[in-house]
Backbone atoms as SQL, in Angstrom:
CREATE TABLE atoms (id INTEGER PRIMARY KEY, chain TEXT, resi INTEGER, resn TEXT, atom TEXT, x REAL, y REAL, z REAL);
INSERT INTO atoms VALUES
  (1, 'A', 1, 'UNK', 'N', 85.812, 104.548, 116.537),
  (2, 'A', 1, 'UNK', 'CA', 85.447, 104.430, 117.923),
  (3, 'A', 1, 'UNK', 'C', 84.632, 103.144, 118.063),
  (4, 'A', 2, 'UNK', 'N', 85.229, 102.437, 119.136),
  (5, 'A', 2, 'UNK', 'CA', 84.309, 100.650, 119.233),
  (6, 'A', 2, 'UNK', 'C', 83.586, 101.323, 120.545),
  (7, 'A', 3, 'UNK', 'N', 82.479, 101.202, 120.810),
  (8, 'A', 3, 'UNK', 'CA', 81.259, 101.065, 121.573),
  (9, 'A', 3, 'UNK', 'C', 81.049, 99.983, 122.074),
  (10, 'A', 4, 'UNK', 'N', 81.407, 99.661, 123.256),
  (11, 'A', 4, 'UNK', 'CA', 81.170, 98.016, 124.157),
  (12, 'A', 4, 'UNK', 'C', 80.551, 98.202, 125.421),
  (13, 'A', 5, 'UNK', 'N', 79.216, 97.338, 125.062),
  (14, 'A', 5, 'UNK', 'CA', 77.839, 97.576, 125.785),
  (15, 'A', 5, 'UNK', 'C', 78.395, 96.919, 127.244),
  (16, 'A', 6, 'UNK', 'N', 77.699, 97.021, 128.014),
  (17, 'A', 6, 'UNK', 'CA', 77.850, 96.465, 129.674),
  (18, 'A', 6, 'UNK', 'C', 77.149, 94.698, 129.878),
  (19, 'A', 7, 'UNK', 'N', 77.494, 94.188, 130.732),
  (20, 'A', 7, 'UNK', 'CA', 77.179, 93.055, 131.391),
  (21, 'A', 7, 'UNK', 'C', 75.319, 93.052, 131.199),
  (22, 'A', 8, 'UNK', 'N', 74.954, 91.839, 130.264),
  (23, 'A', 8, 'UNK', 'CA', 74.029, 91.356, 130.155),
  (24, 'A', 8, 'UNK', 'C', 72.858, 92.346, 128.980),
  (25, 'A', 9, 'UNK', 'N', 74.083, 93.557, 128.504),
  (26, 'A', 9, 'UNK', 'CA', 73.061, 94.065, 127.238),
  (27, 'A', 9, 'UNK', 'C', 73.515, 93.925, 125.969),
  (28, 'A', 10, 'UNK', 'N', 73.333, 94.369, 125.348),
  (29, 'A', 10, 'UNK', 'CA', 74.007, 94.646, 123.654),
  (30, 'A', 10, 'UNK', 'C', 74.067, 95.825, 122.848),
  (31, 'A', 11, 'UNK', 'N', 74.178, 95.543, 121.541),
  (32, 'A', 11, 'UNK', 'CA', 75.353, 96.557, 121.071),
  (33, 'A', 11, 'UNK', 'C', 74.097, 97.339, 120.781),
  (34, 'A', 12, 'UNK', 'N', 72.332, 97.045, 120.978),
  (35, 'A', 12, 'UNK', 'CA', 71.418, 98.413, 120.736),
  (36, 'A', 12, 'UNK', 'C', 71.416, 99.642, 121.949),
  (37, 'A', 13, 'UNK', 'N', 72.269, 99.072, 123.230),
  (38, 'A', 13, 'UNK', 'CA', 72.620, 100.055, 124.187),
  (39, 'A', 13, 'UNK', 'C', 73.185, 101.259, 123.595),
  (40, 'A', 14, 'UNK', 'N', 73.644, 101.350, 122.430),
  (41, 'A', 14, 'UNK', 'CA', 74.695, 102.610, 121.840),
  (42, 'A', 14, 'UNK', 'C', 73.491, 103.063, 120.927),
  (43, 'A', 15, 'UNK', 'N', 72.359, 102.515, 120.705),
  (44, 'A', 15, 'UNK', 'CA', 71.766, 103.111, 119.389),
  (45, 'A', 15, 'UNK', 'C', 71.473, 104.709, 119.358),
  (46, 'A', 16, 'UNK', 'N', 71.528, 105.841, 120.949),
  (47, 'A', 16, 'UNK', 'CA', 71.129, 106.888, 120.522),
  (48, 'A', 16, 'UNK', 'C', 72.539, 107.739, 120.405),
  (49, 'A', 17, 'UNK', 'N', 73.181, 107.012, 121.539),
  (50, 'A', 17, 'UNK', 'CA', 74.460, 107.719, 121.559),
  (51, 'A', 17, 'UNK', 'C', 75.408, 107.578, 120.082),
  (52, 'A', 18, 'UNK', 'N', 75.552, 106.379, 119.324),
  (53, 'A', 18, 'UNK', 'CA', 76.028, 106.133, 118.440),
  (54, 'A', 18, 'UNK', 'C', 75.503, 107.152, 117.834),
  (55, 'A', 19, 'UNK', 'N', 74.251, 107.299, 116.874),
  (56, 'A', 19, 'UNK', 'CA', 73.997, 108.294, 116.251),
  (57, 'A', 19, 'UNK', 'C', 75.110, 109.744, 116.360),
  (58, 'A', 20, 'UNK', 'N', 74.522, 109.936, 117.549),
  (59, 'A', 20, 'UNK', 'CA', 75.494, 111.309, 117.746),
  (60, 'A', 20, 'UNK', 'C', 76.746, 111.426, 117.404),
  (61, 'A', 21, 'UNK', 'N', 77.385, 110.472, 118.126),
  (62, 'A', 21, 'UNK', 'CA', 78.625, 110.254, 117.937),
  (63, 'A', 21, 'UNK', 'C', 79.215, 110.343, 116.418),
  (64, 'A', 22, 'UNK', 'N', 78.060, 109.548, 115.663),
  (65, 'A', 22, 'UNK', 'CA', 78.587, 109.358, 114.309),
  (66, 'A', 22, 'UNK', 'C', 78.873, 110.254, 113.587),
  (67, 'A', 23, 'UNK', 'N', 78.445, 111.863, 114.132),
  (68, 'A', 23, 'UNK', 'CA', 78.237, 112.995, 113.290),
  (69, 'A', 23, 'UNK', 'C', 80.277, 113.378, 113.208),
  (70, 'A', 24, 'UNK', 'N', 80.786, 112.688, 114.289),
  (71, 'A', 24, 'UNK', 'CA', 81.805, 113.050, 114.043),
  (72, 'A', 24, 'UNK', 'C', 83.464, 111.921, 114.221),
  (73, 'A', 25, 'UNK', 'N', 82.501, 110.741, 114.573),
  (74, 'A', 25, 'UNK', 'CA', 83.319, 109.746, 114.296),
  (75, 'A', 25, 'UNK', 'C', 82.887, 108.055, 113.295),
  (76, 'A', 26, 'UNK', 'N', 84.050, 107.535, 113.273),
  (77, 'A', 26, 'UNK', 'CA', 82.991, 105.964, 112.604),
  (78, 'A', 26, 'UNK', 'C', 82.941, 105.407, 113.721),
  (79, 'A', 27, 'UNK', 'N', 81.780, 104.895, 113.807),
  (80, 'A', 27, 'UNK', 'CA', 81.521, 104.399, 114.850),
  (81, 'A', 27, 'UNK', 'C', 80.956, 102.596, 115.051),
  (82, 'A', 28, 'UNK', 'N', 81.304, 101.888, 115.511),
  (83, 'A', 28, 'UNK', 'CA', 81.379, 100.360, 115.645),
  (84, 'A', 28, 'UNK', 'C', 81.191, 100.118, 117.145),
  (85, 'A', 29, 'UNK', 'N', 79.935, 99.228, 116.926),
  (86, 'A', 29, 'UNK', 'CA', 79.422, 98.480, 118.290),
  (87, 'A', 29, 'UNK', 'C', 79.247, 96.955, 117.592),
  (88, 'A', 30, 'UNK', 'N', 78.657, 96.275, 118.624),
  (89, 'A', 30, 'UNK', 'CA', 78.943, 94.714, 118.712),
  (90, 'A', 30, 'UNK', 'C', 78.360, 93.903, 119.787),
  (91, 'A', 31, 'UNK', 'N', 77.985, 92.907, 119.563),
  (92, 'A', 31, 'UNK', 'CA', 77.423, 92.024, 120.394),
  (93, 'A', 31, 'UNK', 'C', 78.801, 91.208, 121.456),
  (94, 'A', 32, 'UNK', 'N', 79.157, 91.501, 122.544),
  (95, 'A', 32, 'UNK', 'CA', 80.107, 90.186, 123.238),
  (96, 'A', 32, 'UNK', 'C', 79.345, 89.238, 123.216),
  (97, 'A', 33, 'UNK', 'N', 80.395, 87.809, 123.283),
  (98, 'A', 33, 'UNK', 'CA', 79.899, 86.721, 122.936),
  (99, 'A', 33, 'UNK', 'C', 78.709, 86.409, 124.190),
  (100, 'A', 34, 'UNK', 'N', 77.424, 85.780, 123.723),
  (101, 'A', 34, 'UNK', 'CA', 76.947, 85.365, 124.604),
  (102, 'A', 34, 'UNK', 'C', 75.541, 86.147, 124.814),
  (103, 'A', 35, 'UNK', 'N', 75.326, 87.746, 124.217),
  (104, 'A', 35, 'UNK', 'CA', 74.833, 88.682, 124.438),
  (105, 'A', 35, 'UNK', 'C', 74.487, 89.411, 123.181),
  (106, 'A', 36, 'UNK', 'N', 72.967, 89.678, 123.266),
  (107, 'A', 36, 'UNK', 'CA', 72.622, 89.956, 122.439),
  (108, 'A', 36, 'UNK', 'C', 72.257, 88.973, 120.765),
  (109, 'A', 37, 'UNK', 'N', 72.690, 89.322, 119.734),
  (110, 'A', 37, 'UNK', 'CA', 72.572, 88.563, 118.826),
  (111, 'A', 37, 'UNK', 'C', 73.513, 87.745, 118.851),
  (112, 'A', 38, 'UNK', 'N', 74.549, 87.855, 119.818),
  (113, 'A', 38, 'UNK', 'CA', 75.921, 86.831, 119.225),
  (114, 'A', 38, 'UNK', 'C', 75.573, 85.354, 120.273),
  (115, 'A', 39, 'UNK', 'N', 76.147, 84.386, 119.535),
  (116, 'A', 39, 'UNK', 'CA', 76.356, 83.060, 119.991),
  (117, 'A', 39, 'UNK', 'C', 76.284, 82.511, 121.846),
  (118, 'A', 40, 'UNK', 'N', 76.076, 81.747, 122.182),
  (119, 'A', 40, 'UNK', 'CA', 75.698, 81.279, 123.551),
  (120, 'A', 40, 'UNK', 'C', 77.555, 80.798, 123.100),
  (121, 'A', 41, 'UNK', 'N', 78.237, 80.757, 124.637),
  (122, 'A', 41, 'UNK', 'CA', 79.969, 80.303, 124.514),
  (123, 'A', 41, 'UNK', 'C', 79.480, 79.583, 125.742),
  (124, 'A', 42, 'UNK', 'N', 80.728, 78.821, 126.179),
  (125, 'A', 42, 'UNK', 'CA', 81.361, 78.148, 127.418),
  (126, 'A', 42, 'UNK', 'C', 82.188, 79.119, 128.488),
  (127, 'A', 43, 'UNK', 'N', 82.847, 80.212, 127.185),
  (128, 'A', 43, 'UNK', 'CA', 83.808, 80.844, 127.942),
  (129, 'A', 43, 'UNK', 'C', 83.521, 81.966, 128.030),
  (130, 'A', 44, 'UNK', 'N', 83.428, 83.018, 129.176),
  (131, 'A', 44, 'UNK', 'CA', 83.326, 84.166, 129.133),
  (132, 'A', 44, 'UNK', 'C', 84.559, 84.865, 130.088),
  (133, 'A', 45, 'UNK', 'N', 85.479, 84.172, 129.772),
  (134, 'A', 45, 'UNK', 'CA', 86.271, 84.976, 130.797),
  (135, 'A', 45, 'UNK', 'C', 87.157, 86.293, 130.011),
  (136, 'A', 46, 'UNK', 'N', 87.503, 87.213, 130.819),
  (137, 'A', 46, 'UNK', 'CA', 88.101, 88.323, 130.554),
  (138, 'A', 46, 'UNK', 'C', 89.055, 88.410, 129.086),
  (139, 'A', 47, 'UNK', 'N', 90.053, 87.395, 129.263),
  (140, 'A', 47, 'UNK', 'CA', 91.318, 86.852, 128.218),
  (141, 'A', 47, 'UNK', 'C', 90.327, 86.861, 127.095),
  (142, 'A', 48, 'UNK', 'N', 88.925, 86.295, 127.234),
  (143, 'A', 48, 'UNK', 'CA', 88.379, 85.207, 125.915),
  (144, 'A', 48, 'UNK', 'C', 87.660, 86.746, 125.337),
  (145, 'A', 49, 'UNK', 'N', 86.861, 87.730, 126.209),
  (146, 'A', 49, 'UNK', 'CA', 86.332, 88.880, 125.948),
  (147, 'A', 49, 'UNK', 'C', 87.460, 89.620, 124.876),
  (148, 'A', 50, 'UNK', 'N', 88.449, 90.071, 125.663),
  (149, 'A', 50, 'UNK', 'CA', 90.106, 90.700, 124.907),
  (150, 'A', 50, 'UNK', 'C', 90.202, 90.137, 123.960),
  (151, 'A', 51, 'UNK', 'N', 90.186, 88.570, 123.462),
  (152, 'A', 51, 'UNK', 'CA', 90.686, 88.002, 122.516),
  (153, 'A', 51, 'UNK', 'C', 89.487, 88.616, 121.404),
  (154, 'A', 52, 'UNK', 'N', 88.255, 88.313, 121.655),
  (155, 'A', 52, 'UNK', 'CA', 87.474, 89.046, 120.835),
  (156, 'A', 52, 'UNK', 'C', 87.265, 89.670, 120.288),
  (157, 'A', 53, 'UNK', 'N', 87.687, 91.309, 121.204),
  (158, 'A', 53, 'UNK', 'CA', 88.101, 92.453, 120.852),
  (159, 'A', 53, 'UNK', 'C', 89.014, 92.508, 119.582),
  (160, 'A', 54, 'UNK', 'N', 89.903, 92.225, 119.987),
  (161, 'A', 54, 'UNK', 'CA', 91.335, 91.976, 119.377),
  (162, 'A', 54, 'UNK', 'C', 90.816, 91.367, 117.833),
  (163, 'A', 55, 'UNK', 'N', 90.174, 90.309, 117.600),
  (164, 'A', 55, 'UNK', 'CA', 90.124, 89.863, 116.205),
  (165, 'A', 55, 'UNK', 'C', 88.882, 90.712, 115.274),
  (166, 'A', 56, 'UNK', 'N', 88.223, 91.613, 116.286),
  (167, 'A', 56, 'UNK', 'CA', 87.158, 92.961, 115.170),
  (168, 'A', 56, 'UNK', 'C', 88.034, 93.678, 114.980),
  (169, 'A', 57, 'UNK', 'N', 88.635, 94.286, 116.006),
  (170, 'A', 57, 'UNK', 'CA', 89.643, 95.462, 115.404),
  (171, 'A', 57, 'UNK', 'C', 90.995, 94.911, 114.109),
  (172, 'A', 58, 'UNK', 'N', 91.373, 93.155, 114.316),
  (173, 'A', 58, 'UNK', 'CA', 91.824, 93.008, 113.439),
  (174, 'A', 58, 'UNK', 'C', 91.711, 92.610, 111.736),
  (175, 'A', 59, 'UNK', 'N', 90.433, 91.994, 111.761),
  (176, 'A', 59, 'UNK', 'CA', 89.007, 91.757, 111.027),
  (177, 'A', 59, 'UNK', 'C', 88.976, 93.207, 110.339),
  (178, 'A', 60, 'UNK', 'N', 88.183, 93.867, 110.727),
  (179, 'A', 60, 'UNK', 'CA', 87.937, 95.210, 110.633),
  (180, 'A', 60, 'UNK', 'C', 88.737, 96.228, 110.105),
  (181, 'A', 61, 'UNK', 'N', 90.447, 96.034, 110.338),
  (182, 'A', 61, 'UNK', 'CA', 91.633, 96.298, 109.871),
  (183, 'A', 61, 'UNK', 'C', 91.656, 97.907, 110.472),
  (184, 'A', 62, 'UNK', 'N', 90.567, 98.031, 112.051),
  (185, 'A', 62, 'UNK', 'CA', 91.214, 99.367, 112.680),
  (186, 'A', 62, 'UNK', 'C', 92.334, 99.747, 112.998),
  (187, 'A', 63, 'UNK', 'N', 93.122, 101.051, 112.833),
  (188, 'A', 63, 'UNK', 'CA', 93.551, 101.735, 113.524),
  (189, 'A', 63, 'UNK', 'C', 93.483, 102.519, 114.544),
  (190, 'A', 64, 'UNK', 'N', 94.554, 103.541, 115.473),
  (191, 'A', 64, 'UNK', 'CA', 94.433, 104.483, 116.343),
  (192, 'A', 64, 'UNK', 'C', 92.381, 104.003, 116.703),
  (193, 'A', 65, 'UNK', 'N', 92.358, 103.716, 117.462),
  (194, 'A', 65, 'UNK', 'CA', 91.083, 102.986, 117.832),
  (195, 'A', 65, 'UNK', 'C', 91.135, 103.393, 119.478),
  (196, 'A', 66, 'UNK', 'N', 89.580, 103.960, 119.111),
  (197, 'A', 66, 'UNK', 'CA', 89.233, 104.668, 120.687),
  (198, 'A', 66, 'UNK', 'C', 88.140, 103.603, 120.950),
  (199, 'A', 67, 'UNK', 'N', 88.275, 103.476, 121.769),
  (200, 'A', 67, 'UNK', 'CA', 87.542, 101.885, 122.985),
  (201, 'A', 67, 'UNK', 'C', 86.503, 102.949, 123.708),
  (202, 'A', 68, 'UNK', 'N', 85.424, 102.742, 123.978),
  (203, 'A', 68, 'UNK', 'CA', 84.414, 103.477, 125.062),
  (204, 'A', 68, 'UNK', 'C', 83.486, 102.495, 125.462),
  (205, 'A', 69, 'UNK', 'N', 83.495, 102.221, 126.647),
  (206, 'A', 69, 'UNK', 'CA', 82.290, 100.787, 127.320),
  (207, 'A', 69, 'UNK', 'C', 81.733, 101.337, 128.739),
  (208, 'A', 70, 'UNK', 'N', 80.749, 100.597, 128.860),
  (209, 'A', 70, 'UNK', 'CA', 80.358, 100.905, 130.314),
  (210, 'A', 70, 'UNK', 'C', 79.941, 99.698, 130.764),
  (211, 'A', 71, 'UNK', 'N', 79.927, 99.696, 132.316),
  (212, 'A', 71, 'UNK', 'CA', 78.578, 98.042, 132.709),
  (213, 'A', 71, 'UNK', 'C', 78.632, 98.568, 134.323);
């Protein structure tokens, strides 16, 4: 399960819920670019967010992968 924090927080937004969660899934959160610990970008558009996505889960070498975000 990837955990993706909302507009202008980071990936410690999941820290109580993660816990829980973990009792019955693996659980993976993350900084989007720009936010939090990760890097200042140029680009924040939607495509560049997706593309992001796309190279943890491929990085990471997830499968059947449940997405949960809020903002």
């Amino acid at each position: 399960m990837v955990l993706i924090h909302g507009l202008g927080g980071s990936q410690r937004e999941w820290d109580v819920a993660g816990v829980k969660l973990a009792r019955q899934f693996r659980i993976i959160t993350f900084d989007q670019r720009g936010h939090g610990a990760s890097s200042r970008s140029s680009d924040y558009s939607w495509n560049t967010r997706v593309d992001d996505l796309a190279a943890l889960i491929q990085e990471m070498e997830l499968h059947d992968v449940t997405l949960v975000g809020h903002s």
